[in-house]
N, C-alpha and C positions, 0 to 999 in steps of 0.2 A: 192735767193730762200727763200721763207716763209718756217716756220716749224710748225705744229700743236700746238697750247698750250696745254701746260703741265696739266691746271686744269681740271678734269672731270666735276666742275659744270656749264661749259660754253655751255657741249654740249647741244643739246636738246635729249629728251630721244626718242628710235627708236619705233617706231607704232609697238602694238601689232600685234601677229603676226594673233594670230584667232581672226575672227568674231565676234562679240553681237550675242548670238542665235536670239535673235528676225532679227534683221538685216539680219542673211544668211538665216533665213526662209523666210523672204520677199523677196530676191532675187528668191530664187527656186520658190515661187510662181508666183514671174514675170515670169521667165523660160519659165514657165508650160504654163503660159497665154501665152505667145508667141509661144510656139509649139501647142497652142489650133487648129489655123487654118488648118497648114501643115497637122495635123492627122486629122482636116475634110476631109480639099481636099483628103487625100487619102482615108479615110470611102465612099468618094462620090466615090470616079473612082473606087472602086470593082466591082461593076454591070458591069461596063468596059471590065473585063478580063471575066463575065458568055458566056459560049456560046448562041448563039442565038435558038430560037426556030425552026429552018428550019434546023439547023445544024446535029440532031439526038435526040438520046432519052435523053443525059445529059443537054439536056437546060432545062434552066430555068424559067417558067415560069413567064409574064410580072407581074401579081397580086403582084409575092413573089417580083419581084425587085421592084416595087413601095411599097409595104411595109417595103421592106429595109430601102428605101430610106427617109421614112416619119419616121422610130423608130430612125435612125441614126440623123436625125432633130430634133426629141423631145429630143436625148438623149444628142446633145450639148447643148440644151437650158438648162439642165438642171445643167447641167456641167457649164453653162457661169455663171448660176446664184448662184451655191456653190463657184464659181471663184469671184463673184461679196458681197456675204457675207463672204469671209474673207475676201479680200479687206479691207471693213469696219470694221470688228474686229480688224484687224492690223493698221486701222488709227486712230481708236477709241481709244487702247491701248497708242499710241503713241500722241496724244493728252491729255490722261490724265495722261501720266509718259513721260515728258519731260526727253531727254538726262541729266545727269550731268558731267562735265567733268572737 
């Protein structure tokens, strides 16, 4: 049977336990970017559940679901493209402040 050595300075020392802030910000913002589609697809299928126009007086007219449909497209665009300038802040950061360790 082996036994652990006695000297502490053999070990190596145990990984912090939290995060670099920059690090776990970069991650949530992968996250985000990764949940970006899921929450189109479901921005698109709402028109989905309006009742139809033949149904009664709660439907919805086709003008307002095609405008839905078109705000909800401008307004990922605009979303991809705040998604796509931090990106850049956070590589640009990390380009010019190398890790030291």
């Amino acid at each position: 049977m082996r036994h652990p050595p006695d000297d502490d300075a053999e070990r190596p020392a145990p990984p912090p336990v939290f995060l670099e802030r920059q690090s776990y910000r970069r991650r949530r913002l992968n996250d985000a970017a990764r949940l970006l589609p899921l929450m189109a697809a479901g921005l698109f299928a709402v028109p989905l559940l309006w009742p139809l126009e033949g149904e009664g007086a709660d439907a919805v007219p086709m003008s307002s679901a095609v405008l839905y449909v078109f705000t909800v497209w401008a307004a990922l665009i605009v979303v991809a493209v705040f998604f796509g300038i931090a990106v850049r802040r956070w590589t640009g950061r990390e380009v010019q402040e190398p890790e030291t360790r």
